[in-house]
C-alpha positions as CSV (number, residue, x, y, z in Angstrom):
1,X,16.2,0.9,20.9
2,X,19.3,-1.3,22.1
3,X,19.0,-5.1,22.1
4,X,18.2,-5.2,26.0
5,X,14.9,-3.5,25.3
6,X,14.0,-5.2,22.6
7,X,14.3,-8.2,24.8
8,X,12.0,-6.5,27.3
9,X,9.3,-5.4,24.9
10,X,9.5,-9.8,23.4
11,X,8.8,-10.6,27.0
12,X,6.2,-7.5,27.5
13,X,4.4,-8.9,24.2
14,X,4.1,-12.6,25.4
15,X,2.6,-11.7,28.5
16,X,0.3,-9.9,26.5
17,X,-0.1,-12.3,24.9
18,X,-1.6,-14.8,27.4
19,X,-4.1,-12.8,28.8
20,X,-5.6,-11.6,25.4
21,X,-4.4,-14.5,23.3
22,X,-7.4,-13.6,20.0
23,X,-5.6,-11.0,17.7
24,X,-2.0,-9.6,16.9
25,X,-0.9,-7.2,14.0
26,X,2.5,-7.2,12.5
27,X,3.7,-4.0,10.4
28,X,7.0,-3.4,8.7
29,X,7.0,-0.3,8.6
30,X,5.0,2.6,9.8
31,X,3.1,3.6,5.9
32,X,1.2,0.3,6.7
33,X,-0.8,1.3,9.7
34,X,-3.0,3.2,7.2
35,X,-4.2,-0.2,5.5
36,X,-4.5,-1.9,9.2
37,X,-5.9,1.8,10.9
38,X,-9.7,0.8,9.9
39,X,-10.0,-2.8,10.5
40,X,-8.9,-2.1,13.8
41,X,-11.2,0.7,14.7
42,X,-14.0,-1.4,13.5
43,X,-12.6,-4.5,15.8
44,X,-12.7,-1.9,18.9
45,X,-16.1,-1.1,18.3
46,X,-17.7,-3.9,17.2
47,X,-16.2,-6.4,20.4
48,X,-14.3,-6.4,24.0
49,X,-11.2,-8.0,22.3
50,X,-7.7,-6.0,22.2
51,X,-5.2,-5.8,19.8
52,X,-1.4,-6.1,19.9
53,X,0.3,-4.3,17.8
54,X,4.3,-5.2,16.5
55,X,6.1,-3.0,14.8
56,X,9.6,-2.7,13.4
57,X,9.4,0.7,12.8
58,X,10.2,3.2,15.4
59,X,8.3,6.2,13.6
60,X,5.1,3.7,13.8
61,X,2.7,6.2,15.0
62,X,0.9,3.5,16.9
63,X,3.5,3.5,19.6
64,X,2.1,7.2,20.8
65,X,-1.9,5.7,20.7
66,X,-3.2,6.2,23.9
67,X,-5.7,3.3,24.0
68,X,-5.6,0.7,26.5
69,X,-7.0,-1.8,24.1
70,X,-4.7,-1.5,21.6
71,X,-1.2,-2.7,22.8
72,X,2.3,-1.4,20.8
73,X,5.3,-3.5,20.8
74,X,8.5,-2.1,19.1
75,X,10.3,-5.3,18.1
76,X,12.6,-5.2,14.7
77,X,16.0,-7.1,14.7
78,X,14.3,-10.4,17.0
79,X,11.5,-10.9,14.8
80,X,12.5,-13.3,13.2
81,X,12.9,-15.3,16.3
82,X,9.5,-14.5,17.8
83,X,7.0,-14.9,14.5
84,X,7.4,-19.0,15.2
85,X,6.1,-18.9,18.9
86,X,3.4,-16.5,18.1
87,X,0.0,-18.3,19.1
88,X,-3.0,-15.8,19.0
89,X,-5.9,-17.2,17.2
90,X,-5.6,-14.3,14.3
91,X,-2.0,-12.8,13.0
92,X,-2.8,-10.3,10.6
93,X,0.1,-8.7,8.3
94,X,1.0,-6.8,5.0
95,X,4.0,-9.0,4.7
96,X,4.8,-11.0,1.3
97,X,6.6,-14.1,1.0
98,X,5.6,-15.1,4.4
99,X,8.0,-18.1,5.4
100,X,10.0,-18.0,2.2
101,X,13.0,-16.7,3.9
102,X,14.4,-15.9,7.4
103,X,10.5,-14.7,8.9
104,X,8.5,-17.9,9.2
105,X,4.9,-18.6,10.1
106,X,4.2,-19.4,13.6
107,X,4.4,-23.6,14.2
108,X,1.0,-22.8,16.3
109,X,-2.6,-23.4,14.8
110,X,-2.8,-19.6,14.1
111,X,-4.8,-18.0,11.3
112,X,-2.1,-16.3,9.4
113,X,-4.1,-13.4,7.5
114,X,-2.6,-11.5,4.8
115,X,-4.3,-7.7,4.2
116,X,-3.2,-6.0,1.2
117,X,-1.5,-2.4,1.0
118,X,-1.7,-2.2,-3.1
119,X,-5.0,-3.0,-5.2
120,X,-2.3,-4.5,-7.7
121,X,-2.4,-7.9,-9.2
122,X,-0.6,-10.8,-7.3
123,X,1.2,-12.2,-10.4
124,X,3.5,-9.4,-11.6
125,X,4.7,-7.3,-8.9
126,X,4.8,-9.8,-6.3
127,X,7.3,-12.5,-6.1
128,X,6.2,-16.3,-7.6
129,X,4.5,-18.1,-4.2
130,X,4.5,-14.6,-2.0
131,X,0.9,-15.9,-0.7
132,X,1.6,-19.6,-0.6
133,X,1.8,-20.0,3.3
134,X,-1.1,-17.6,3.9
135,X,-4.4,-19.9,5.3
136,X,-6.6,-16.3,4.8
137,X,-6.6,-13.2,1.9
138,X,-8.4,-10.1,2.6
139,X,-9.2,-9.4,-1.3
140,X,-9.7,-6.1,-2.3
141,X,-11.7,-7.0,-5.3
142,X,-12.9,-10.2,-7.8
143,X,-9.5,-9.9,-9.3
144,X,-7.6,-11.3,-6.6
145,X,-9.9,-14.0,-6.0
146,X,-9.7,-15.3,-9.7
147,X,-6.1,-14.9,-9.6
148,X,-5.2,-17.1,-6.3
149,X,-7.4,-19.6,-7.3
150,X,-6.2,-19.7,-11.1
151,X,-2.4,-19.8,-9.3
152,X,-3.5,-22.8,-6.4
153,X,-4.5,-25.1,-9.7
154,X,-1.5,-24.0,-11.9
155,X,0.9,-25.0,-8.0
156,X,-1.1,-27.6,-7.1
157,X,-2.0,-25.5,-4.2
158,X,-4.2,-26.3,-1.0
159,X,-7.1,-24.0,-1.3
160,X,-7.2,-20.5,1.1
161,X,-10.0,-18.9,3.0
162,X,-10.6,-15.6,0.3
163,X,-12.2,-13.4,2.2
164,X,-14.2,-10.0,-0.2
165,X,-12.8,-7.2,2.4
166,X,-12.3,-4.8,-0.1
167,X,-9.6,-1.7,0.7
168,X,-10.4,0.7,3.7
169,X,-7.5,2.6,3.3
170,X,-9.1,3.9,-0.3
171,X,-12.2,4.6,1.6
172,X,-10.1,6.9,3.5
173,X,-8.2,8.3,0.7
174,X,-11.3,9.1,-0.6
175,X,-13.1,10.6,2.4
176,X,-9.6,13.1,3.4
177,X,-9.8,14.1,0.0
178,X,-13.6,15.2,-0.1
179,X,-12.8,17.1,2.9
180,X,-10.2,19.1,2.1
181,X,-11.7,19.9,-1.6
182,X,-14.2,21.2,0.6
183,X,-11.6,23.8,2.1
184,X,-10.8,26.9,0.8
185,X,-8.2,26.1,-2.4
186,X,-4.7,27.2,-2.1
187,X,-2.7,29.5,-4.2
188,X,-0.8,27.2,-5.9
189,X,-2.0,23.4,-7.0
190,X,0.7,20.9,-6.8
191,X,1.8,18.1,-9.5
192,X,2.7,14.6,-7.8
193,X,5.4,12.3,-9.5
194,X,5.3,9.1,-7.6
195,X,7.6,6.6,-9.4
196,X,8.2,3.0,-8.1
197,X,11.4,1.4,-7.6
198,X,12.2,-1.3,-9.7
199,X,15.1,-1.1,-12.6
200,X,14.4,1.4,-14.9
201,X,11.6,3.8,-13.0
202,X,11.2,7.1,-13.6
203,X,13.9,8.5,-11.1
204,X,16.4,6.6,-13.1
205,X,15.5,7.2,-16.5
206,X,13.9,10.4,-17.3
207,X,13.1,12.3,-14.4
208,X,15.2,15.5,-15.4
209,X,13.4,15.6,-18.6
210,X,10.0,15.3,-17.2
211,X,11.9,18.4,-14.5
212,X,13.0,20.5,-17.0
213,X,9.2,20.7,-18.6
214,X,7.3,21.0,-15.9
215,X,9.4,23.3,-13.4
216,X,8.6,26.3,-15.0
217,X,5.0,25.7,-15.0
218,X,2.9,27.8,-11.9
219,X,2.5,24.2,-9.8
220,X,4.3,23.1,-7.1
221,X,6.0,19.9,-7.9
222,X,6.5,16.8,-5.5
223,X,8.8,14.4,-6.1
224,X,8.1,11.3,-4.1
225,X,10.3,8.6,-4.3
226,X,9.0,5.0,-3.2
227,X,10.5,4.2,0.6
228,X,12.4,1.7,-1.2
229,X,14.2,3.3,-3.7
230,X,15.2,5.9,-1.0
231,X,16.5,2.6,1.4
232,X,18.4,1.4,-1.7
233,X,19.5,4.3,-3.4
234,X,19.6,7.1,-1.2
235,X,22.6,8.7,-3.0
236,X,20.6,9.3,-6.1
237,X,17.6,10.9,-3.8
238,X,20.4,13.5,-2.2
239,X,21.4,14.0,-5.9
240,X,17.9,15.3,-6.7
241,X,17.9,17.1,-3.9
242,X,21.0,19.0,-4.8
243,X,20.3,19.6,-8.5
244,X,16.6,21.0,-8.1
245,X,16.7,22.2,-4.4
246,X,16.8,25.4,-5.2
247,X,13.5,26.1,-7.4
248,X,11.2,27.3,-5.3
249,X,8.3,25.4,-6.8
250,X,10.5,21.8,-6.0
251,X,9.6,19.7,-3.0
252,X,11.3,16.7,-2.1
253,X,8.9,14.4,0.2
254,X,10.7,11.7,1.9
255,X,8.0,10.9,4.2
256,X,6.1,8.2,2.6
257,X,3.7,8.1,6.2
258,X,2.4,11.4,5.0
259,X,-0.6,11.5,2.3
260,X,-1.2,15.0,2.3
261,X,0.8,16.0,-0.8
262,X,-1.4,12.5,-2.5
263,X,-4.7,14.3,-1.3
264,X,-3.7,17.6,-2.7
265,X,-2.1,16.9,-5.7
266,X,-3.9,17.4,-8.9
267,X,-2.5,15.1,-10.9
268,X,0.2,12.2,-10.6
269,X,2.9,11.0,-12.8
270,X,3.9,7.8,-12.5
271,X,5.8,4.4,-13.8
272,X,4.0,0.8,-12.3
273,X,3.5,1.8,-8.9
274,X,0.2,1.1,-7.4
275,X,-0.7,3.9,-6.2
276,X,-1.8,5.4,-10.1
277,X,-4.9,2.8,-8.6
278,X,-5.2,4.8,-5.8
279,X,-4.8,8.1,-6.8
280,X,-7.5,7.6,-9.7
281,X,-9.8,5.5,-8.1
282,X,-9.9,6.8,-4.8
283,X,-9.8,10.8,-6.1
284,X,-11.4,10.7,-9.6
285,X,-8.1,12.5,-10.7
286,X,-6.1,11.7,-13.7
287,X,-2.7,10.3,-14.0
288,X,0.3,10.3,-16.4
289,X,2.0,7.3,-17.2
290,X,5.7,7.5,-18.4
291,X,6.1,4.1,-20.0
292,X,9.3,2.5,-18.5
293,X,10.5,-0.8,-18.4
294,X,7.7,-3.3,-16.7
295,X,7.7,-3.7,-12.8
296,X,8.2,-7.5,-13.2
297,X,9.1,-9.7,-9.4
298,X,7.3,-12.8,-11.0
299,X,8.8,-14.1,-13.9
300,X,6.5,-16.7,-14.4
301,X,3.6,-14.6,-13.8
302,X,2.0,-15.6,-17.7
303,X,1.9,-19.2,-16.7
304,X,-1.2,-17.7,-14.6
305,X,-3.0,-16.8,-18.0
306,X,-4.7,-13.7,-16.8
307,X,-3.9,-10.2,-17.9
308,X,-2.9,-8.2,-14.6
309,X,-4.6,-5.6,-13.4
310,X,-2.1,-3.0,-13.7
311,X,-2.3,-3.6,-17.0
312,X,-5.6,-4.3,-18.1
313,X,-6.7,-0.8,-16.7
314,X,-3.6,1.4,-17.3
315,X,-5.2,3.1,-20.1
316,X,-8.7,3.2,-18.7
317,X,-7.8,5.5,-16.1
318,X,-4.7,7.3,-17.6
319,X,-2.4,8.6,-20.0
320,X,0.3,6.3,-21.5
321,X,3.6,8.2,-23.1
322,X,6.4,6.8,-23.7
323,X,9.8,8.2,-22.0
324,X,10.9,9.7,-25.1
325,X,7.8,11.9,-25.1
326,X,8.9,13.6,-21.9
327,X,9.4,16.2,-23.5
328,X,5.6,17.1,-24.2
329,X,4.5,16.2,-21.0
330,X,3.8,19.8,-20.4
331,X,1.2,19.4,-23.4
332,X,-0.3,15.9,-21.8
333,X,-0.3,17.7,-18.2
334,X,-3.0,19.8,-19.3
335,X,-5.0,17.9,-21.6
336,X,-5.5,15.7,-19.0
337,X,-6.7,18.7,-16.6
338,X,-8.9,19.7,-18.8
339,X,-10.9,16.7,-18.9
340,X,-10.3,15.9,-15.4
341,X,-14.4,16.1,-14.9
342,X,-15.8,14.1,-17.7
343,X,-13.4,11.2,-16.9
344,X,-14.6,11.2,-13.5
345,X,-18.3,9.0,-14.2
346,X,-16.0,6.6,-15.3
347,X,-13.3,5.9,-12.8
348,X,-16.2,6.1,-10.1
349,X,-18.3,2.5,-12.4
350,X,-14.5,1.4,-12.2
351,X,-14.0,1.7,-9.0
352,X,-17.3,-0.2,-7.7
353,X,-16.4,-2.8,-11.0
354,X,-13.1,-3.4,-8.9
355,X,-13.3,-3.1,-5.8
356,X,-15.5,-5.3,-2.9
357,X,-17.8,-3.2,-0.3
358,X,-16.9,0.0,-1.3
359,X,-17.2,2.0,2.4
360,X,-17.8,-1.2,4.6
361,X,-14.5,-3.2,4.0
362,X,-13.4,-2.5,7.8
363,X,-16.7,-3.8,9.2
364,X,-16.5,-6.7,6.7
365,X,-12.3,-7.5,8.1
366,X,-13.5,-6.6,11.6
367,X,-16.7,-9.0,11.4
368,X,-14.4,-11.7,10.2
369,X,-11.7,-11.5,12.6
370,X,-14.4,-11.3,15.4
371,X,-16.6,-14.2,14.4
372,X,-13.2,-16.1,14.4
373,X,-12.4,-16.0,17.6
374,X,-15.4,-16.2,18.8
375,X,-15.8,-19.5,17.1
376,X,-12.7,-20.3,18.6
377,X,-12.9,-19.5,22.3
């Protein structure tokens, strides 16, 4: 969209704005409409109010919702200039380090929420103060709660409104994948390796070894890299691309919007990215961890004193080997199938240990964000 556009869609949205002045969403990018997709539905149902939507991704399957009460705006390169005029009673975004850089907070009395797309701690893979100029949390579980309030005392912070949401988009996870278990099972069953994209990941350190073991196994095997490593480091994606192209069992998913190949996979192998959480807790299905170098954005995250999450459970719900052991991985790949159904009991007490309103979190966000502005009309 050229810059004459964008200008019209700024104007379109503060037009919008005035006449339903309760509730805008801002998304990045268009993976994060699956963490907002449930709230919203529940804020539709439950009340009259609409929603307007900004994205900065063009792909943002928003844009093609045919709802009249939820209102798209494409607006990427001018948001900076826009987020400080905002003035709906509720901004909800994804967005870390709100106000820490060149997108600030709106100088309006607006409830800045921030809604989590990881189930992660906020200590370690977040950067130090990524919350700090937040006024409400949507936690996903008692983890975050203790952890904001241990880092307001350790800052000298002002206190937040924490909110026990919990995480509709591994409700969802959950439901897709009970329905297509359901289905008919294909031919071939499919291995995920999902790495993240800080120094040292998988992609960068052992991923032909962990290739050469596992191609000639009868799976199909997805590589998925994280959308940032692919922004960052796109030559090293087309290099994988090149190399293992033309094995028949290799697939190359660039489309991190898609969860399909998540749903069907039976098993992922992964470095610190969150969505080992997701993929166990949400499917009861095991994961492999290949022990790189720790996803650390926070280096003052011990001042907090608590173990993070990602850490405390990593062997609770998978395997640990170190990148050196790549070579076996074959052997680990099928232990861990085999006990795929035993280990299940135990993700699912996890899970509910973990994690706030399991199935209601949307209603509880919705009920929230409804009872605000109705308190403030």
């Amino acid at each position: 969209m050229g810059f004459f556009k964008e200008i019209g869609e700024v104007s379109k949205y503060f037009k919008a704005a005035k006449a339903a002045p309760e509730i805008t969403f801002y998304s990045e990018s268009s993976i994060y409409y699956q963490n907002f997709r449930g709230t919203i539905e529940a804020i539709l149902k439950k009340s009259d109010y609409k929603v307007l939507y900004i994205t900065s991704d063009a792909k943002d399957p928003v844009l093609n919702i045919s709802n009249d009460r939820i209102v798209p705006f494409y607006i990427n390169k001018l948001v900076p200039f826009i987020f400080p005029f905002i003035n709906t009673r509720i901004f909800v975004l994804t967005m870390a380090d709100l106000n820490k850089h060149h997108v600030k907070r709106s100088y309006y009395p607006v409830n800045h929420i921030y809604m989590f797309h990881a189930i992660n701690s906020i200590h370690l893979q977040y950067n130090q103060g990524a919350f700090d100029y937040y006024d409400t949390i949507f936690c996903v579980g008692p983890h975050h709660i203790e952890e904001i309030r241990k880092t307001e005392e350790v800052y000298n912070l002002p206190p937040k409104r924490l909110i026990n949401v919990g995480y509709s988009w591994l409700e969802e996870l959950e439901r897709n994948y009970r329905r297509i278990s359901s289905q008919q099972e294909s031919d071939k069953k499919k291995l995920l390796i999902a790495p993240s994209w800080h120094a040292g990941n998988i992609l960068e350190t052992c991923i032909d070894t962990i290739l050469e073991n596992i191609l000639p196994l009868p799976y199909e095997i997805v590589v998925r890299p994280h959308p940032e490593f692919i922004k960052r480091q796109g030559d090293k994606v087309k290099k994988l691309q090149e190399k293992y192209g033309d094995h028949n069992n290799f697939f190359l998913e660039t489309n991190s919007a898609s969860s399909q190949n998540v749903q069907e996979s039976e098993l992922l192998i992964t470095d610190w990215s969150g969505i080992a959480i997701e993929f166990s807790l949400g499917m009861g299905k095991p994961v492999i961890f290949i022990d790189t170098p720790k996803k650390v954005h926070n280096p003052e995250y011990k001042k907090i004193g608590i173990v993070p999450l990602e850490d405390r459970i990593r062997n609770l719900i998978g395997t640990v080997i170190k990148p050196s052991d790549c070579i076996y991985i074959d052997r680990e790949i099928e232990k861990a199938l085999n006990n795929k159904e035993e280990k299940r009991e135990t993700l699912v007490n996890l899970r509910n240990d973990i994690i706030f309103n399991w199935g209601r979190s949307s209603e509880v966000g919705a009920d929230y964000i409804i009872q605000y502005c109705e308190e403030k009309q």
